[in-house]
C-alpha positions in Angstrom: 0.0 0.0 0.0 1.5 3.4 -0.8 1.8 5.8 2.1 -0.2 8.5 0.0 -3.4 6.2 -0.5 -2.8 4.5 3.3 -2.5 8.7 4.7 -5.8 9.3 2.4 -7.5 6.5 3.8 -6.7 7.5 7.5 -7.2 10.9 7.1 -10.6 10.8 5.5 -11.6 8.4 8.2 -10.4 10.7 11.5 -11.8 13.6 9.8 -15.7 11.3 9.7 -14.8 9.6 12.7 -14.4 13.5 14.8 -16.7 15.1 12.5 -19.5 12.8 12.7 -18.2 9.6 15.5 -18.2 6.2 14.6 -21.3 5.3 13.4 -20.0 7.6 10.4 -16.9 5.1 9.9 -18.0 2.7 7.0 -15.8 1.2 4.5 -18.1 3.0 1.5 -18.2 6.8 3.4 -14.4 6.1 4.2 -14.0 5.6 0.5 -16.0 8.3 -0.6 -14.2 10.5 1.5 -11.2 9.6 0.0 -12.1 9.6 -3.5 -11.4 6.4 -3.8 -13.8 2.7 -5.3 -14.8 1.0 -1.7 -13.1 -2.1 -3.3 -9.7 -0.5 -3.1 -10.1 0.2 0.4 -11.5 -2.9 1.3 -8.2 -4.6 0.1 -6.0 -2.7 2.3 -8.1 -2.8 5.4 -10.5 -5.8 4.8 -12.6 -5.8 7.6 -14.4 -3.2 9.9 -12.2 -4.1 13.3 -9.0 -3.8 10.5 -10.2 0.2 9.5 -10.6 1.0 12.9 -7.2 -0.3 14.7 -5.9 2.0 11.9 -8.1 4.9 12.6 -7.3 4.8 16.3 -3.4 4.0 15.9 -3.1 7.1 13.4 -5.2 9.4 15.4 -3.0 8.5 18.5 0.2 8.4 17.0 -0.6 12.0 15.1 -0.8 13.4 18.5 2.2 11.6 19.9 4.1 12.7 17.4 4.0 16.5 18.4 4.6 14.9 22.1 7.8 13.4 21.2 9.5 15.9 19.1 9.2 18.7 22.0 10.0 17.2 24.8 9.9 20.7 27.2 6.4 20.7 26.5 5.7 17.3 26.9 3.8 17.4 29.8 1.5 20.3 28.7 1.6 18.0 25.1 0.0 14.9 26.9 -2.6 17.4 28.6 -3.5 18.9 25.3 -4.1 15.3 23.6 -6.1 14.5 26.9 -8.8 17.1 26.3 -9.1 17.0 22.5 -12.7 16.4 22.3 -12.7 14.2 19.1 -10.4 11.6 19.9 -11.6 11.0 23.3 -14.7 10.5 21.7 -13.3 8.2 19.5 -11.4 5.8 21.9 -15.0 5.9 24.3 -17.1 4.8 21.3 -14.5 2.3 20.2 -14.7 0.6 23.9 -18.2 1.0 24.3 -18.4 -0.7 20.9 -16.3 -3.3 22.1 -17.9 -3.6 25.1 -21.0 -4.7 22.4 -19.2 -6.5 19.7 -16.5 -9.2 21.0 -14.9 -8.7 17.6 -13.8 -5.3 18.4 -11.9 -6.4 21.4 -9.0 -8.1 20.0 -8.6 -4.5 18.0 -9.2 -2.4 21.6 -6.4 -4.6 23.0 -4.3 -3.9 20.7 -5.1 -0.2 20.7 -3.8 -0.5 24.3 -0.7 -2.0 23.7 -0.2 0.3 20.9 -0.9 3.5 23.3 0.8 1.8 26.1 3.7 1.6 24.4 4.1 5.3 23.2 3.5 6.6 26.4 6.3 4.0 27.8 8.3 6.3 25.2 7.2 9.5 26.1 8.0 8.7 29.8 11.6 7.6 28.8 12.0 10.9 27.0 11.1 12.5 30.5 13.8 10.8 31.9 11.4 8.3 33.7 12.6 4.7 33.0 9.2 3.7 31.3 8.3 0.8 32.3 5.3 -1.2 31.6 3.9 -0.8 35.2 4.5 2.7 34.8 3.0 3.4 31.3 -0.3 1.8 32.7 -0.4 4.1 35.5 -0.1 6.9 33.1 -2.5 5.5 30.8 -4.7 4.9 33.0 -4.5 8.8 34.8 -5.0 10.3 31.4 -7.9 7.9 29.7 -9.9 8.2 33.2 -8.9 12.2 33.1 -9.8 12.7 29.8 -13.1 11.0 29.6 -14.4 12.8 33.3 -13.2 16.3 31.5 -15.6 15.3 28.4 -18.6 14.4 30.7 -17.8 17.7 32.4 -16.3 19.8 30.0 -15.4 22.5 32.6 -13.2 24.8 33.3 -12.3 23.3 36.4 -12.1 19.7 34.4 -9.2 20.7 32.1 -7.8 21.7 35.1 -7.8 18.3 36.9 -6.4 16.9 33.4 -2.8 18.8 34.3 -2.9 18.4 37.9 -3.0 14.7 37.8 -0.7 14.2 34.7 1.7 16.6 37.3 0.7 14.3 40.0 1.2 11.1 38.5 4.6 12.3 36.9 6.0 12.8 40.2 4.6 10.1 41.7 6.5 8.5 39.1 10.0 10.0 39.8 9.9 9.9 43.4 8.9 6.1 42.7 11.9 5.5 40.1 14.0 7.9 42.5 13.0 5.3 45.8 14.1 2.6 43.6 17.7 3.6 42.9 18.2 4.5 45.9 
């Protein structure tokens, strides 16, 4: 598959998929989107589960991207990513989805791992030692931050986001700092 049509494909898709949320993610409005036949992109991503592992993996490594290459602002990075609307939404409806469809779990899990092992990077670039206990603890403070700030939506909500991502990142070093000691 050539990077262009693979970027097309994945680009149309976010775009429906924060425009209009998954029920909006179809093979043929995908395909549409993208100007291309729904036969084309059918043989690169085959099945449903297959288009949406992609959709989420591109949506969340777009916004690491911009994580890893500042690393000063990393911190306020991860907050940003943790209240952009669109792909919270996303990642909700794909576990609620999940939560409905058993097929959709094998591609949730491996959305996890996928995440899981960014943020292991993104913590190593912080000078943490990224481990896999503490890339869950981080994933787990920014998914249950992110999805209380969309319920809320509040001032005081995107607030808590960069408190607890300052919280959590200390805990973190004083926990790797306890453990050289």
């Amino acid at each position: 598959m050539t990077r262009n049509t693979r970027s097309r494909i994945l680009d149309a898709g976010t775009a429906l998929l924060n425009d209009e949320g998954l029920a909006a993610v179809t093979q043929t409005r995908i395909a549409r989107a993208a100007g291309l036949r729904q036969s084309h992109l059918t043989y690169y991503f085959p099945t449903r589960a297959d288009l949406l592992l992609a959709l989420a993996e591109h949506s969340v490594d777009r916004a690491l991207v911009g994580v890893q290459t500042h690393h000063a602002e990393m911190p306020g990075a991860l907050a940003d990513g943790a209240m952009y609307f669109p792909r919270v939404r996303m990642l909700a409806s794909l576990v609620l989805a999940a939560d409905q469809d058993p097929a959709l779990r094998p591609v949730l899990e491996r959305l996890v791992a996928h995440l899981r092992d960014a943020l292991a990077d993104v913590l190593r670039l912080l000078g943490h030692r990224g481990t896999e206990a503490e890339a869950l603890t981080l994933q787990a403070t920014l998914t249950g931050l992110a999805l209380l700030n969309l319920g809320r939506q509040s001032p005081q909500s995107a607030r808590d986001i960069e408190t607890g991502l300052k919280m959590v990142l200390a805990s973190l070093a004083a926990l790797g700092d306890a453990g050289s000691s």
